[in-house]
N, C-alpha and C positions, 0 to 999 in steps of 0.2 A: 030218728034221734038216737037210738041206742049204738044205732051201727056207725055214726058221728062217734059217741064214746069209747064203740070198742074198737077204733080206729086210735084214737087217740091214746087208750090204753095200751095197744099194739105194739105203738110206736116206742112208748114208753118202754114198756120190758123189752127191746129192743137195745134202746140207748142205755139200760143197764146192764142186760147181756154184755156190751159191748166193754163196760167199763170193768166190769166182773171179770172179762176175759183178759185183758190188759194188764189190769191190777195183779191178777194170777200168775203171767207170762214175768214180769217183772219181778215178782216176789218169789217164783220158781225156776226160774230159766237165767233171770241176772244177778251181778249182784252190786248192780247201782245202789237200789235201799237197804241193800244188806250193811254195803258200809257204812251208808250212812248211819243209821239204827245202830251198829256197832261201834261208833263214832269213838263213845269214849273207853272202849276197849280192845279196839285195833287201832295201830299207829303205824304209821309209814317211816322206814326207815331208808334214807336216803344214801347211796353210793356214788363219793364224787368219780369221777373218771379222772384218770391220767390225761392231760394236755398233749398233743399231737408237737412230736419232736419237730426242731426246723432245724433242719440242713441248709448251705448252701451250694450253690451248680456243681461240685466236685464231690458232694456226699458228706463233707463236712460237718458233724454235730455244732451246731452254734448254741441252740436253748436245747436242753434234756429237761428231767424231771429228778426231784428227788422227795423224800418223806419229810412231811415239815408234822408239827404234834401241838396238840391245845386243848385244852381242860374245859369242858364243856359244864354250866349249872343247868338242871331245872328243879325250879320251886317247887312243883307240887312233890317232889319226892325226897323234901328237906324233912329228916325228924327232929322233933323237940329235943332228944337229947342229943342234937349234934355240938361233936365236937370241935370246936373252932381254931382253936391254941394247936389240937393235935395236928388237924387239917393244915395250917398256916405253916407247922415248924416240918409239916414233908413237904409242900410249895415253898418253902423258904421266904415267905411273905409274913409282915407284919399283921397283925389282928385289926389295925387301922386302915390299912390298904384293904386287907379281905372283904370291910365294912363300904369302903369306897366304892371298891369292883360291882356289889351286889348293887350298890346302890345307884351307878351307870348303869346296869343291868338295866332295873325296873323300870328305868326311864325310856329305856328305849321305845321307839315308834311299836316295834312288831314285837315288845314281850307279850309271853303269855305264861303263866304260872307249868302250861303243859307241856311247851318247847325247849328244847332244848337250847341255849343261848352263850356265846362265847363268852370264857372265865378269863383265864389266860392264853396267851396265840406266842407262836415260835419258838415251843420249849425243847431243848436240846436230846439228845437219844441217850444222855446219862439221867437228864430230868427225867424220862419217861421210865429208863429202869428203873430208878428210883421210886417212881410211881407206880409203876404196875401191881405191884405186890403186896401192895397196904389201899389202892384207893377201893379196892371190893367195901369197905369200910365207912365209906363217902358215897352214899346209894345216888346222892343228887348231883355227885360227880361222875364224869366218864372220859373216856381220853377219849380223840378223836384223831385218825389220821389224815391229813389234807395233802396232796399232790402241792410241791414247791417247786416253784424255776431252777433249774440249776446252769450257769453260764458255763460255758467251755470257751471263752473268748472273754478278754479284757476289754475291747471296743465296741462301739457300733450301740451304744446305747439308746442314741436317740432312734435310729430304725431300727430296732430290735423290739423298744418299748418294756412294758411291765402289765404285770399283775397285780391287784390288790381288791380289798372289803368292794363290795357292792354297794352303791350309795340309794338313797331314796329312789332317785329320780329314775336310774338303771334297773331295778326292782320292777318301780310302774310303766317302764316299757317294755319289760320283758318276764311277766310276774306269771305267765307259765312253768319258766325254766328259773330262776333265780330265785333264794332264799338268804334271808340275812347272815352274814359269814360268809358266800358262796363270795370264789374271785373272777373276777373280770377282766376283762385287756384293758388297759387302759390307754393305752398309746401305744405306737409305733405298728409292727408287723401281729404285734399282740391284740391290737384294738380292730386292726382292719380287717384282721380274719380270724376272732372272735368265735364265729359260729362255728367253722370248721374247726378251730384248733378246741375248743370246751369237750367235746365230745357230748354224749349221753348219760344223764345220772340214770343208776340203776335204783329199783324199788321194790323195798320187802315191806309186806304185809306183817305185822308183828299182833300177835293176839298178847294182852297185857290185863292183869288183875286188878282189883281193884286198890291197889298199891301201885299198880303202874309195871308192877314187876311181869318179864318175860316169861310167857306159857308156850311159846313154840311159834311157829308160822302159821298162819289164816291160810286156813285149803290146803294146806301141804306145799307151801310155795306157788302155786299155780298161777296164781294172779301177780306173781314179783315179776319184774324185768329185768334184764342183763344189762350189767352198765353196756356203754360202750366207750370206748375209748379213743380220745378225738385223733381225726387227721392229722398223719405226720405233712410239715409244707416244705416244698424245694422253693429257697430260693433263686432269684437272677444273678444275684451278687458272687463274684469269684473272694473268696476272702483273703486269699493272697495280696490280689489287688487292694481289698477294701482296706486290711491293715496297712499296709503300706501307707497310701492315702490319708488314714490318720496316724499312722508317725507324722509324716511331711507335716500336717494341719497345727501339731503342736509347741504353743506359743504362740497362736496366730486367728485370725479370727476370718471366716470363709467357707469356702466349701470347693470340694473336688469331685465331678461325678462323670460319669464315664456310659457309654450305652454302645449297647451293638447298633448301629443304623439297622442291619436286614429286621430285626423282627422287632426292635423295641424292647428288646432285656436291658435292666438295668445292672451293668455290671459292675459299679461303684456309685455309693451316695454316699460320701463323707464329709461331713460338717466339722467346723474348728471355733470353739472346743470342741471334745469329745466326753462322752460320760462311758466310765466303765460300768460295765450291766449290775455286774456284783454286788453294785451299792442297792441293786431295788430287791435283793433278799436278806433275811438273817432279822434279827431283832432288833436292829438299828435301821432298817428301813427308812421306817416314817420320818425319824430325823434326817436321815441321808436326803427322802426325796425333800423336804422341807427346807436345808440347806442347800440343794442344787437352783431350786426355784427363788429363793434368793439371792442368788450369787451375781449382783450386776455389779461387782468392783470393774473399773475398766473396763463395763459392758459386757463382759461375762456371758451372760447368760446362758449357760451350758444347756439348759432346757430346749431351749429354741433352735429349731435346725433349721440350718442358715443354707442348705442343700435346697431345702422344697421351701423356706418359708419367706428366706428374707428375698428382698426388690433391692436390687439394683440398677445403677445407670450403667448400659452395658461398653459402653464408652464405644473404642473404633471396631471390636467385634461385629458391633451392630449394621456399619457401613457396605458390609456384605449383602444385607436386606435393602438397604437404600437402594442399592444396586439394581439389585432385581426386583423392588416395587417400580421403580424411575424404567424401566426397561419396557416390564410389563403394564405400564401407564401409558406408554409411548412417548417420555417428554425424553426421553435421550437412548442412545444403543453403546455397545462398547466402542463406539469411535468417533461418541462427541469430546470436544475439549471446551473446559470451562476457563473463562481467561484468572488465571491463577497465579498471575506474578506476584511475587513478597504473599502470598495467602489469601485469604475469603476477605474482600474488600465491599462491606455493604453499608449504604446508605449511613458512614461515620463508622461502621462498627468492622473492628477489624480481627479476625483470629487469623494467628499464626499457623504456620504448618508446612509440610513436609512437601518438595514436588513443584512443580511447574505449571504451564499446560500442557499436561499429558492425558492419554484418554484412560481406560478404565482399568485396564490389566498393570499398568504403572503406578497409577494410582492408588490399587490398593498394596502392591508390593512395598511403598515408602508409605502409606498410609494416610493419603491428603487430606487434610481437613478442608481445604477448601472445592477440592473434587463436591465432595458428597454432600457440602453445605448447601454448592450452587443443585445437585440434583434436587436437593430436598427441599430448594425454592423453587425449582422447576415442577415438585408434584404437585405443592401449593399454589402455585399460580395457574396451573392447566387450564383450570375455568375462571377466565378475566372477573371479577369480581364477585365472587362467590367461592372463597377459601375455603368452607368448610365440606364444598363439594368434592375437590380433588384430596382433604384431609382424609374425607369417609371412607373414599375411594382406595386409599392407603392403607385406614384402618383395618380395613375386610381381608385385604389381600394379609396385613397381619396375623390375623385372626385364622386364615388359613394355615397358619406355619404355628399356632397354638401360641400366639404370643399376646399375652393381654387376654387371656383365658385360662379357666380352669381345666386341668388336661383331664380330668376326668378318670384317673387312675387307681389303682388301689395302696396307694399310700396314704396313711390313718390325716396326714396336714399335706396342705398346701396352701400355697398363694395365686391370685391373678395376675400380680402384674399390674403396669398398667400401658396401655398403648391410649395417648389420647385422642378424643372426635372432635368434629369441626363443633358440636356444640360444647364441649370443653372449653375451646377457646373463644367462641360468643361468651359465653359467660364471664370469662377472662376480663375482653373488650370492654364488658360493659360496665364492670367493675371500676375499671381502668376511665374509661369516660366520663363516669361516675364521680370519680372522686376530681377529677380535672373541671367538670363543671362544661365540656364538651357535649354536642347534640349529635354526633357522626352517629352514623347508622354503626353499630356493633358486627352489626353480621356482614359486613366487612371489613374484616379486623387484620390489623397491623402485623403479619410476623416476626419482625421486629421488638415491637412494642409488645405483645404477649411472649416472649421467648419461644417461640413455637421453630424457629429456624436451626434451635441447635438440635433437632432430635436424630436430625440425617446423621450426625457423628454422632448418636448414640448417650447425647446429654440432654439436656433439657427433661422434659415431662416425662422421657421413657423411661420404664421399671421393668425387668425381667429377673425371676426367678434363674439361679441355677439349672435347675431340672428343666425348664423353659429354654435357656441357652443351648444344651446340649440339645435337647428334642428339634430346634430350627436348626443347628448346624448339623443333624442325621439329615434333615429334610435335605440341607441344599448336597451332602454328598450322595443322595439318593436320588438326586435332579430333580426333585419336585413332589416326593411322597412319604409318608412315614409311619409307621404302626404308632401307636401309644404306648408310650413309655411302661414299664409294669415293674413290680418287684418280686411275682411270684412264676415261680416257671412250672411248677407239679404239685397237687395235689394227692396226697396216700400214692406219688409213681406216674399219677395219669398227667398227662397235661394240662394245663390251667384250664378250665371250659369256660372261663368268661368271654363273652363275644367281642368285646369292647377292644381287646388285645389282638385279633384276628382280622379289622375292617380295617385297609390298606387308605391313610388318609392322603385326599392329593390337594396339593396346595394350587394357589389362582395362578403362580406365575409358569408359564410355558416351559418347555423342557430346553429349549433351546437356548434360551439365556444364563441357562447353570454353566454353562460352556469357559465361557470368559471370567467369569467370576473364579473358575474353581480353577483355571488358571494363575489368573491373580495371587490365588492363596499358594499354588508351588511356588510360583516368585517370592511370595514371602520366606519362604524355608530358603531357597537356592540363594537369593542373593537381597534380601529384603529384610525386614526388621528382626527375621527370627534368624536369620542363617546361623549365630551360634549354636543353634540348636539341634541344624541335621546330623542325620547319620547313617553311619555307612551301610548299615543293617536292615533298613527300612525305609520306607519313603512316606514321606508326610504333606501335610495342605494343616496350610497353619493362619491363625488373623491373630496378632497382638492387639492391646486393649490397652490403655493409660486413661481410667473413669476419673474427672476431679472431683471433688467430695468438698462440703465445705468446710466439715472438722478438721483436715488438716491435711496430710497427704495424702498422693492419690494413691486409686484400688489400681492392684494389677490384676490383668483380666490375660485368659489368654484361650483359643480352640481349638483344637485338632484333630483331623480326619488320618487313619492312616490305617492299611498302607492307601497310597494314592491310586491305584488301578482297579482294585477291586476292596474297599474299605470294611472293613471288620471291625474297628473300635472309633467310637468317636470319644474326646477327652474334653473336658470344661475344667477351669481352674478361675476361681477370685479371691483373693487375698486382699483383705483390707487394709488400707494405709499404707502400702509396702513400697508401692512406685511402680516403675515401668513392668508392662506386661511379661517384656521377654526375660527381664530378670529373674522375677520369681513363681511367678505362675505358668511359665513357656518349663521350663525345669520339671515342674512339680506334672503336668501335662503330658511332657514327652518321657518321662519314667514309666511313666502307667500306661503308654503304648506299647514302649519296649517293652518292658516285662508280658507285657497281653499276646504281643505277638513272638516274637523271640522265644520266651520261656525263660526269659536269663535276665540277669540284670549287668549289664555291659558297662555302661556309664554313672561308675558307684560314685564319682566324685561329685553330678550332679545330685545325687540322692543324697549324699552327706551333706553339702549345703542346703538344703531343705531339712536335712532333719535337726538340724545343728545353732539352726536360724531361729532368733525370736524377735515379734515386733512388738513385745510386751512393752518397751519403755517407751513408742509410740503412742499406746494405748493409754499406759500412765498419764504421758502428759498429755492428752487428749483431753480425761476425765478431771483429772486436777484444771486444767484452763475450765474447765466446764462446771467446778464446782467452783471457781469465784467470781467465775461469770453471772452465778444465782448466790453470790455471797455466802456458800455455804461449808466453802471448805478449812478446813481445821489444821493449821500446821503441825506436822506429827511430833511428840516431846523427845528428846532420846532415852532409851528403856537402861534405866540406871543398872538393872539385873545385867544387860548383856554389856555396859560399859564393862561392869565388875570383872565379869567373865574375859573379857577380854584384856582390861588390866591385868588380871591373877595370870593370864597366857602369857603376856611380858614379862612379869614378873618370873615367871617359873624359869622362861626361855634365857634371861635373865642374869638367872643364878647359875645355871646350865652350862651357861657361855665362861662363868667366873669360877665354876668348879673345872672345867675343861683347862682352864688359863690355868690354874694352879698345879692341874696334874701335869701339863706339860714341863712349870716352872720346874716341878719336881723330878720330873726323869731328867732333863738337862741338865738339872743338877747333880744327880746323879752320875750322868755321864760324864761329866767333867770332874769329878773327884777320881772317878778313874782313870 
């Protein structure tokens, strides 16, 4: 029995040995409970890092850094006789506003009487000299210096992105690193690379009295960290190009983007509108971004990049793909002929179009809409009744060329697209049966009767993003493979290390059939829709595009690969409401190869009509039909200020004319007494 207890006992001063030893270790060796314990007498003092410069591919500064300044309260280190009047008239704020400020303050989610909490943000380097020299006087003030964006370029707004406050929800997913005031990427190249670009906040240990006031550093600094200073990024984007691309965009609503086919650099994303970067710093920011994100007069929406986000019907661009799904399906080769006299002649329904019976290389050089109609009832029907089997079959082969998917890149937005499936259009049918009061089985559905026929020209249900567009025409000039698209080329120097930019993607259709197809497309440049367009300097593979739209006129679309032997640039151009492909978008395309490859700009007279062009009063009247279409538009009054103004211009001009008239009368009279 005893040797039961002193077993038990044993055991015991064992388990408190053990905890005696730990406790020890901890309370002499770390100093985990040391801070704690010291909690309310040491304070961590936070160092933001400087944001990592972006360049682009030429070494370019596009984002730098500059000193932004803001007046920091905390309460616990408010005294009773502060002075508030004095405080106010060297901030140059009312005593009402001071009263307001503090009292957003205490509202906030993460105040706390011990933190430090934003007063005033973006005060000027006169505001701060101003301040420096009297706020010692204001113990519950401090200035604070924060790392600001500084633009070296007027464009490129929406891939460039911004900075600003950290909201709740960005806090609680990343409540490691982030403190309220601390800024974030918010968009564009800013939001996407986020981690790399913040860098490391650095941390001092501050030993503080029981006022709060500083007694030196905890350990002699030992325990602080070094900030660091975030990654600088290289962009893909050549900015020569990129500017250019937005002049051309301005007035016009679209997008222009450009990629290398060999690796997948993006060497132009330009959206129209454009925002210049400038407005997401200074102390008119928040208005600036709040005005932008409103701006839908005329569809506007300068926020929105119409590069990576909007969908379009890619119109005859698309016919390229018909080509090579219809090939690689096996329902036709380049030397079937579809009978094509007067156009696509189906079951009542007629479209017009370009071409004869010719086979496939002809076809696409005049651009036939009834060529690629009849292919793209031939993918549909491959399996005698069961259309949604040869649609799927379609689908996938899509889906290889990233069309109707997310490409999975590192730009902060994007779209899908939409490439539609055979049960897309079951659902269509049934719909359609439905309301006809019809018992037909659905899942064999009408092509026809669900519009599912016009997709082979590139209308109907099809949607492709820009950046989609250009990523399947790298494919077809690569005959069959493509990297993914990216916008960052280096990291601090090194190469991007993401794998995603590195896995060489190869599409379903055979390499064989790129052959005639890409034929087809010099026939368009030599002697086909685009021949305005060659030149002498380079050689091009080109597909015009005329998408109908039901707002009002059509998008012009336009692609290009060049040079043709060994390709280096592929080009995307859509313009909305503009018209024919070759007009305006073949222009705006074939500049941005010239200059890519040349180094020159050769043909300024194209680029001057592009820059010089506006579809604004298209757009006008777009949005006005569209506002009394919901009854909602207001006919504008005439603004009696600028009648005025421009009566007093007559009248001056006026007097001008009769004081002229008089001095004439007067010299001739003159003249004639002598």
């Amino acid at each position: 029995m005893n040797t039961r207890y002193l077993k038990i006992f044993s055991v015991l001063v064992i388990i408190a040995a053990i905890f005696v030893v730990r406790l020890s270790y901890l309370q002499l060796f770390t100093d985990r409970y040391a801070l704690n314990a010291a909690n309310t007498s040491i304070k961590i003092e936070y160092v933001i890092p400087q944001r990592g410069v972006i360049f682009d591919r030429n070494g370019k500064i596009m984002v730098g850094n500059q000193p932004a300044y803001e007046i920091s309260f905390t309460q616990a280190l408010m005294k009773p006789d502060f002075d508030t009047l004095g405080f106010c008239n060297l901030m140059k704020i009312t005593k009402q506003d001071f009263i307001n400020r503090i009292k957003i303050i205490k509202k906030e989610k993460y105040y706390s009487k011990l933190t430090p909490m934003t007063f005033i943000k973006d005060l000027s380097r006169e505001d701060i000299a101003r301040a420096q020299e009297i706020i010692f006087k204001y113990p519950a003030f401090s200035i604070v210096q924060r790392p600001q964006r500084q633009y070296e370029v007027s464009t490129s707004g929406n891939l460039l992105g911004y900075t600003s406050e950290v909201n709740e929800r960005e806090i609680k997913k990343d409540s490691l690193y982030y403190l309220p005031g601390d800024l974030i990427g918010k968009a564009g190249i800013e939001k996407s690379y986020e981690k790399e670009l913040r860098g490391i906040k650095g941390m001092k240990y501050i030993q503080k009295d029981i006022k709060l006031r500083n007694v030196g550093p905890y350990k002699n600094g030992t325990l602080d960290k070094d900030v660091v200073t975030g990654k600088d990024i290289t962009l893909t984007i050549d900015y020569d190009l990129q500017r250019m691309a937005e002049e051309m965009m301005v007035n016009k609503h679209g997008a222009i983007v450009a990629i290398d086919p060999n690796n997948g650099e993006v060497l132009v994303a330009a959206t129209g509108p454009d925002i210049d970067p400038n407005l997401f710093t200074g102390p008119n920011k928040s208005k600036n971004l709040y005005a932008l994100s409103k701006d839908t007069i005329y569809e506007n929406k300068p926020t929105f990049d119409r590069s990576l986000q909007a969908g379009y019907p890619p119109g005859s661009t698309f016919k390229l793909l018909t080509a090579l799904s219809a090939m690689q399906m096996g329902v036709m080769d380049e030397n079937t002929v579809f009978p094509c006299g007067g156009g696509f002649n189906y079951r009542g329904l007629r479209i017009k179009g370009h071409g004869g019976a010719e086979p496939l290389i002809p076809s696409i050089q005049v651009s036939s809409n009834c060529f690629f109609s009849y292919a793209y009832l031939a993918i549909i029907n491959k399996y005698p009744g069961n259309p949604s089997k040869g649609v799927n079959e379609w689908k996938a082969i899509m889906s290889s060329f990233g069309v109707g998917e997310f490409l999975n890149n590192d730009f902060a937005v994007g779209a899908k697209g939409r490439i539609p499936s055979g049960e897309f259009y079951e659902k269509r049918m049934k719909s359609i049966l439905k309301a006809s009061g019809s018992k037909k089985d659905h899942k064999n559905w009408d092509p026809l009767a669900t519009g599912a026929v016009f997709n082979g020209m590139g209308q109907g249900d099809v949607m492709v993003t820009p950046l989609q567009l250009a990523n399947y025409v790298a494919a077809i000039a690569n005959k069959g493979w493509y990297y993914t698209p990216h916008i960052v080329k280096a990291i601090d120097g090194k190469p991007n290390p993401d794998p995603r930019f590195k896995k060489k993607h190869q599409t379903l259709v055979d390499p064989k059939h790129f052959g005639p197809v890409l034929k087809g497309m010099e026939a368009v440049v030599l002697q086909g829709t685009a021949r305005g367009l060659k030149s002498n300097d380079f050689t091009q593979l080109a597909k015009t595009g005329t998408a109908q739209v039901p707002q009002g006129k059509d998008n012009s679309i336009f692609v290009l690969i060049a040079p043709a032997d060994k390709p280096k640039i592929v080009v995307v151009a859509v313009m909305e409401h503009a018209g024919f492909g070759a007009t305006w978008a073949g222009p705006a395309s074939t500049v941005i190869a010239e200059k890519y490859i040349t180094g020159d700009l050769k043909r300024e007279n194209l680029y001057k009509k592009m820059i010089t062009s506006s579809f604004m009063p298209e757009y006008k009247r777009q949005w006005v039909a569209d506002l009394k279409r919901k009854g909602l538009y207001i006919e504008p009054k005439p603004d009696s200020v600028l009648l005025k103004k421009k009566q007093d211009s007559l009248n001056y001009i006026k007097l001008q004319k009769e004081k002229l008239k008089k001095k004439i009368e007067a010299e001739t009279s003159k003249t004639s007494k002598k």
